[in-house]
LOMARFI-664035 format. One record per residue (C-alpha): residue number from 0; x negated, y negated, z. Coordinates in steps of 0.2 Angstrom, whole numbers, plus 5000, padded with zeros to 4 digits. Layout:
BEGIN
NUM	X	Y	Z
...
END
This chain:
BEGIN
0	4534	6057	5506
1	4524	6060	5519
2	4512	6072	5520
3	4510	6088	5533
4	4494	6086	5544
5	4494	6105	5546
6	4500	6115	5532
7	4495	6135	5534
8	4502	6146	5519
9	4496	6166	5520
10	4484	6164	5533
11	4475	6180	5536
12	4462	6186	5549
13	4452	6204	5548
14	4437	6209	5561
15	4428	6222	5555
16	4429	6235	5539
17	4434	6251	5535
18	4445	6262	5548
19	4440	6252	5562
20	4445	6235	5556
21	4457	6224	5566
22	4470	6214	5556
23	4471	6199	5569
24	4480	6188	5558
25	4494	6196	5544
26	4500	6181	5536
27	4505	6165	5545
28	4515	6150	5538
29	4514	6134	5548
30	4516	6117	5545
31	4517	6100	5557
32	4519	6081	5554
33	4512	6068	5560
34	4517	6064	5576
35	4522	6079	5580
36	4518	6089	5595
37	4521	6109	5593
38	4522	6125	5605
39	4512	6140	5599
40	4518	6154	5610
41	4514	6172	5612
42	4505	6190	5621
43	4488	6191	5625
44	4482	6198	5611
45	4495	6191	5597
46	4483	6180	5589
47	4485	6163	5596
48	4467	6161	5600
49	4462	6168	5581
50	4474	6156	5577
51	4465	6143	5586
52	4447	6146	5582
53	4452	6146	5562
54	4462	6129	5563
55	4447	6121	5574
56	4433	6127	5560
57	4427	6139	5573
58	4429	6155	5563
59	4432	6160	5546
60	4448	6165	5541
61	4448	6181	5529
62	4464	6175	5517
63	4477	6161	5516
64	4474	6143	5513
65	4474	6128	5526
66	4477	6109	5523
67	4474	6094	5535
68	4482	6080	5526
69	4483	6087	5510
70	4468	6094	5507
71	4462	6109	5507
72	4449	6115	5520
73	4453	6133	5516
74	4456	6143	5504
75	4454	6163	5503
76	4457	6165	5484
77	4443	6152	5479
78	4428	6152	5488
79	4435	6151	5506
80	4430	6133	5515
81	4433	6120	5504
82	4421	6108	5518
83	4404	6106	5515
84	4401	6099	5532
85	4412	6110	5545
86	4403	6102	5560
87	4408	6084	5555
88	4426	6094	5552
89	4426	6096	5569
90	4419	6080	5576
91	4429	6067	5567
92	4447	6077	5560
93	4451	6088	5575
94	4452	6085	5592
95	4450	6098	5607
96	4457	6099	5623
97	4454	6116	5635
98	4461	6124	5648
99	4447	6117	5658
100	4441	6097	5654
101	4423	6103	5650
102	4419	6085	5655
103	4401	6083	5655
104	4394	6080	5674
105	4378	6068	5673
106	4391	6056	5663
107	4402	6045	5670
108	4421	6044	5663
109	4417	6031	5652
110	4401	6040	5643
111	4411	6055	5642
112	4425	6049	5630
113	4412	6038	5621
114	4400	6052	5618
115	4410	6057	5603
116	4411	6042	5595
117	4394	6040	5597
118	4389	6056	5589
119	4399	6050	5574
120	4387	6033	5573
121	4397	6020	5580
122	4386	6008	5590
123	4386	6008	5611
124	4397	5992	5611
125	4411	5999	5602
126	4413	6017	5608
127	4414	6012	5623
128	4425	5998	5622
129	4436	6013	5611
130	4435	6023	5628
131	4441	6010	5639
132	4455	6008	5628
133	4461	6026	5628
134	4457	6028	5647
135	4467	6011	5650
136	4483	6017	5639
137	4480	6035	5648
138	4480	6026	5665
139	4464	6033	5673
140	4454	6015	5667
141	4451	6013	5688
142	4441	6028	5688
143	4428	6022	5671
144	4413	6021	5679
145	4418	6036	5691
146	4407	6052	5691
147	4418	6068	5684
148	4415	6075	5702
149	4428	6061	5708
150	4441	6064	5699
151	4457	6075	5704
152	4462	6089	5691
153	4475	6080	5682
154	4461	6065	5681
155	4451	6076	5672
156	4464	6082	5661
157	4468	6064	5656
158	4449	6060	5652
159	4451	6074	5640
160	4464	6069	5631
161	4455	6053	5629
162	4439	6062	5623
163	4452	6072	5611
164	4457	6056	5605
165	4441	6045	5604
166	4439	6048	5585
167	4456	6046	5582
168	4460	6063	5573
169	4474	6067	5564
170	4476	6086	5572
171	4473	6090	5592
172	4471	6106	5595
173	4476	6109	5615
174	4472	6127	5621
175	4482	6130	5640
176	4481	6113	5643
177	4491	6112	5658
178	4488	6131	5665
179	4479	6123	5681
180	4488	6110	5685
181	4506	6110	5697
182	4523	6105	5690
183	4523	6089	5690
184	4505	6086	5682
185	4508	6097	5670
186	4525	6090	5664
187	4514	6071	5664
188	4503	6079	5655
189	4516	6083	5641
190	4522	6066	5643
191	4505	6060	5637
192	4501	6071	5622
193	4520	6067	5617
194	4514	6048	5618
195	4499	6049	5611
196	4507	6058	5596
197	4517	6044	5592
198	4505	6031	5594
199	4492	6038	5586
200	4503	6050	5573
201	4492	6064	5577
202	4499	6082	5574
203	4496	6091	5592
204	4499	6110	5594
205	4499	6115	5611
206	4498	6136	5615
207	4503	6138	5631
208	4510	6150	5642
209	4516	6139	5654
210	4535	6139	5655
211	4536	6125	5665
212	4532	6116	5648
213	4540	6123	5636
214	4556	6119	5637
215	4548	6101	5631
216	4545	6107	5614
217	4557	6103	5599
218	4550	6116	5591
219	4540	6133	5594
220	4529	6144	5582
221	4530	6162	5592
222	4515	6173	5587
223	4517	6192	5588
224	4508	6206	5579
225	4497	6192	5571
226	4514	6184	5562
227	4523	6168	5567
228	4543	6163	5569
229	4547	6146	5568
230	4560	6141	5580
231	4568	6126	5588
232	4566	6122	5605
233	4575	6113	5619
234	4565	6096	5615
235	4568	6092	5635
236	4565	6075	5640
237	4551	6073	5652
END
């Protein structure tokens, strides 16, 4: 049996104490497989971002518990992260892709999906031949040795995904991925992370706003009030 690559049971999120404290979070329940690629949906202010930042290690959730693969990275009723090292959490298990790329501009394309690996101790040679690999199968591989300033948006988006992808995590966290981008790059954008997912069996949950998207989804997680409903989506061929 295969084992989810996100499993969240309970998961609870408060800011602040006493009679000004802000229950952003109330108990969500949420698990993905490998391969999968999820909508997270909701109102500003329902706590998709919350949601987000606790998933990516980025905050501390206040209750709940949270697996990546089976184990546990949280859990509220022992003594809360369960990971000694939450910024080699980040860097090796959990991919990130923006609303904005957030590529870095002294770098060429290459040096900017090889950073990561690098940072994780692989040698120059082999991170960026890794890059090359993921900007090939992502079709930008013309435009390695271009500066980030020569790239169209939906180049840039793509580079991201590559970066996202360099250490080959098992969870990609995608926040508006496709917010600035027109039809048609947005729904190629889909199209890759959909990819992607399969090739790689990464678990990918994209919160999005975008309706022009999601109708792609098989299924959706609608957040409201700090809760989420589960339910099946159109799964739309792109």
């Amino acid at each position: 049996m295969t084992l989810p690559a996100i499993h969240i049971e309970g998961l609870t999120k408060r800011y602040g104490s006493g009679d000004t404290a802000v229950d952003a979070l109330k108990g969500v329940d949420m698990s993905i497989a490998p391969g999968e690629v999820v909508g997270l949906v909701g109102p500003s202010g329902s706590g998709k971002s919350t949601l987000l930042k606790c998933l990516g290690a980025v905050i501390e959730p206040t209750g709940g518990r949270m697996q990546l693969g089976g184990q546990n990275i949280y859990d509220g009723s022992a003594s809360g992260w369960q990971i000694d090292d939450l910024r080699a959490l980040r860097r090796d298990r959990i991919g990130f892709v923006f609303q904005a790329p957030y590529l870095i501009p002294f770098l060429d394309v290459t040096d900017n999906v090889a950073l990561s690996l690098m940072l994780a101790g692989k040698g120059n040679g082999i991170a960026r031949q890794r890059a090359l690999e993921l900007l090939q199968a992502l079709d930008v591989a013309h435009r390695a040795g271009a500066a980030v300033s020569e790239l169209s948006g939906g180049e840039q988006q793509r580079v991201a995904i590559a970066r996202a992808l360099a250490n080959q995590p098992p969870v990609i966290l995608a926040d508006e991925p496709t917010a600035p981008l027109d039809s048609e790059r947005a729904l190629t954008v889909m199209h890759i992370l959909n990819q992607m997912a399969q090739q790689y069996q990464t678990a990918i949950i994209v919160v999005t706003h975008d309706e022009k998207i999601i109708p792609t989804f098989r299924r959706i997680y609608h957040i409201r009030d700090g809760k989420t409903y589960e339910e099946a989506g159109e799964g739309r061929t792109i």
